[in-house]
C-alpha positions as a Markdown table, in Angstrom:
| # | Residue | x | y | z |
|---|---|---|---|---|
| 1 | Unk | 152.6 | 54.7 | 52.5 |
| 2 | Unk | 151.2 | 54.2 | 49.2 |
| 3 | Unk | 151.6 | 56.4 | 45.9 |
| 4 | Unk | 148.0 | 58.0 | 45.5 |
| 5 | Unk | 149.0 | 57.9 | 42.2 |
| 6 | Unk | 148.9 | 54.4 | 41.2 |
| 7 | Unk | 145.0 | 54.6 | 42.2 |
| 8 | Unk | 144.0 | 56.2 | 39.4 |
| 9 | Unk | 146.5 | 55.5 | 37.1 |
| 10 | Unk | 144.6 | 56.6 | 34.1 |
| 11 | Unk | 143.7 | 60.1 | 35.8 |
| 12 | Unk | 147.1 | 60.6 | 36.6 |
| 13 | Unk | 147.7 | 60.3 | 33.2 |
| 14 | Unk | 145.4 | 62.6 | 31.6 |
| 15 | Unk | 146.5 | 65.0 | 34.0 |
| 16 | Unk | 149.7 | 65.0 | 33.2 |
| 17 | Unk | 149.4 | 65.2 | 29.7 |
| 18 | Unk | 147.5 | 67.9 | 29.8 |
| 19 | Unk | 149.9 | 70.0 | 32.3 |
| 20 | Unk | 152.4 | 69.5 | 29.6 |
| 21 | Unk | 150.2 | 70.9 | 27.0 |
| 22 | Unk | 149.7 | 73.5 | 29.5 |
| 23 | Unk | 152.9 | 74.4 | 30.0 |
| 24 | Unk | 154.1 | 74.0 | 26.2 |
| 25 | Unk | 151.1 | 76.6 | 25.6 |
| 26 | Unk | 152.1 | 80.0 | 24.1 |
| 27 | Unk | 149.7 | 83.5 | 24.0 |
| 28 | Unk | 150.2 | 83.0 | 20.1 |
| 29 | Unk | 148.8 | 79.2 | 19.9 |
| 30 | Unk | 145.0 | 80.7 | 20.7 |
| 31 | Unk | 143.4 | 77.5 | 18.9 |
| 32 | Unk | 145.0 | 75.4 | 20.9 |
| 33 | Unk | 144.3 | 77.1 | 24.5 |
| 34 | Unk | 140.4 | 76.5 | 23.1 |
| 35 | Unk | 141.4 | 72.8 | 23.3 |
| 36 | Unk | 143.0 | 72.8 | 26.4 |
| 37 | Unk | 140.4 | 75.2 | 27.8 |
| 38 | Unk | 137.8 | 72.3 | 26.9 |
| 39 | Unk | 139.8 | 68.9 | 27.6 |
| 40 | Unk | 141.2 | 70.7 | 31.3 |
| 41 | Unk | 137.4 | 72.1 | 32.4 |
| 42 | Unk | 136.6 | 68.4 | 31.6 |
| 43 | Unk | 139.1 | 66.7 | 33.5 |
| 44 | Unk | 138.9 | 69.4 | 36.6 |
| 45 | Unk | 135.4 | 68.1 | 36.8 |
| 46 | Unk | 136.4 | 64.5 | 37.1 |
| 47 | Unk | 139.0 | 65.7 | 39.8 |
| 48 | Unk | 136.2 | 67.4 | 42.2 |
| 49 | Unk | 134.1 | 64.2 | 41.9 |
| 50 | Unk | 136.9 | 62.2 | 43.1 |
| 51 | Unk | 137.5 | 64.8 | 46.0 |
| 52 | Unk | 134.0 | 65.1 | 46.5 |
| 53 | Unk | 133.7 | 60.8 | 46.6 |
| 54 | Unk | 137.0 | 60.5 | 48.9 |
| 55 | Unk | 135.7 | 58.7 | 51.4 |
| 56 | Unk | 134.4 | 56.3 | 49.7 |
| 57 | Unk | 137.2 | 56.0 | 47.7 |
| 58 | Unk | 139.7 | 55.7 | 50.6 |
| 59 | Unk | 137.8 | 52.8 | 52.3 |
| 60 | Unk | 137.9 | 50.8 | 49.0 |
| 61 | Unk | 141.5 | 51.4 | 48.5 |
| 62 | Unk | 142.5 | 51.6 | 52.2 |
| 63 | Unk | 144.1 | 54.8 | 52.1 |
| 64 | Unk | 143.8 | 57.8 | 54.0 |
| 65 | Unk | 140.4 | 59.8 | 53.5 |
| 66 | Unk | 142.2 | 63.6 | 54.2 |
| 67 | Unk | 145.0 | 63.1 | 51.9 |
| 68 | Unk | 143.5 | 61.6 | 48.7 |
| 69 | Unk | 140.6 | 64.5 | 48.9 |
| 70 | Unk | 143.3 | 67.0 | 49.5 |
| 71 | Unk | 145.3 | 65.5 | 46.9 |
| 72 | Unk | 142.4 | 65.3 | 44.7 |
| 73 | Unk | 141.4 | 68.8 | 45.1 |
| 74 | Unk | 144.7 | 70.1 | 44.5 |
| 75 | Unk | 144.8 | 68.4 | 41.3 |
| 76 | Unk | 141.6 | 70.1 | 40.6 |
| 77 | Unk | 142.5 | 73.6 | 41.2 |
| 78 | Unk | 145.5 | 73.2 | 39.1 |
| 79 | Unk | 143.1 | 72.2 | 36.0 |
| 80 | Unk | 140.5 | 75.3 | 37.1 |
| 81 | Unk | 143.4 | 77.7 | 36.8 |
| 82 | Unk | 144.8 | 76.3 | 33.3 |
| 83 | Unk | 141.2 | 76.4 | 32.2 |
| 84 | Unk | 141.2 | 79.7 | 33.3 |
| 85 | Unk | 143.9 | 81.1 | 31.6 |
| 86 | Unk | 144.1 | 79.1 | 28.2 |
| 87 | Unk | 140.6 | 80.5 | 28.2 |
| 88 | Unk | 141.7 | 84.0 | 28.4 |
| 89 | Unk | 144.2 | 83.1 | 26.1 |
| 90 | Unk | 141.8 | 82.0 | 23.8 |
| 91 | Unk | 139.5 | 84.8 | 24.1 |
| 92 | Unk | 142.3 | 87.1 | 23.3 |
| 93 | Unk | 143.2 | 85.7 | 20.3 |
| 94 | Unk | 139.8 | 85.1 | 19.0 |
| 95 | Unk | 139.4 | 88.6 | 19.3 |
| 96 | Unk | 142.7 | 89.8 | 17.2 |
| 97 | Unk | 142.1 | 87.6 | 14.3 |
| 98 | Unk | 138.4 | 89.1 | 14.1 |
| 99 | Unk | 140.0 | 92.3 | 14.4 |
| 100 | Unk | 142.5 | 91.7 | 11.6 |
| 101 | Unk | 140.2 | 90.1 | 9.7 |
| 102 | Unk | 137.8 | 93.3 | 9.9 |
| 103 | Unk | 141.1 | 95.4 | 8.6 |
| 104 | Unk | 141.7 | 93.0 | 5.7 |
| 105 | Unk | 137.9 | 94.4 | 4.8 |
| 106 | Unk | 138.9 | 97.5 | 4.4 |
């Protein structure tokens, strides 16, 4: 049984880094969530274009078709929802500072 994740070694990587910047994300950090909102809608996208090319990708690395597209799709939906909510995140805080700023006005 091979380690689907010495197929994409460089994926892997980027996927892990950012699941520790998502993880190391706080509600107060909102600048950053905009950069993890960005980098993880990026790399979700790469992950549905391997599950979407699984088949192809399993006859060139002679692995099972099922489990790298189910693998790959699982990694997707894990960068969807930390897109999701560093976006909220974001938004949120984007929001307070304009509404600070707009009492500093005063």
């Amino acid at each position: 049984m091979i380690d689907l994740e010495e197929l994409l070694p460089e994926d892997c990587k980027q996927y892990r880094e950012m699941a520790v910047k998502y993880l190391n994300l706080t509600s107060e950090d909102y600048k950053s969530a905009y950069e993890i909102t960005v980098k993880s809608w990026a790399l979700a996208q790469r992950w549905s274009d391997i599950s979407a090319n699984a088949g192809k990708l399993a006859s060139i690395k002679e692995v099972n078709k099922t489990d790298l597209s189910k693998w790959a799709y699982q990694r997707y939906r894990q960068l969807q929802l930390m897109h999701e909510h560093a976006r909220s995140i974001w938004r949120i805080g984007e929001d307070f500072a304009k509404y600070l700023m707009k009492g500093d006005r005063k």
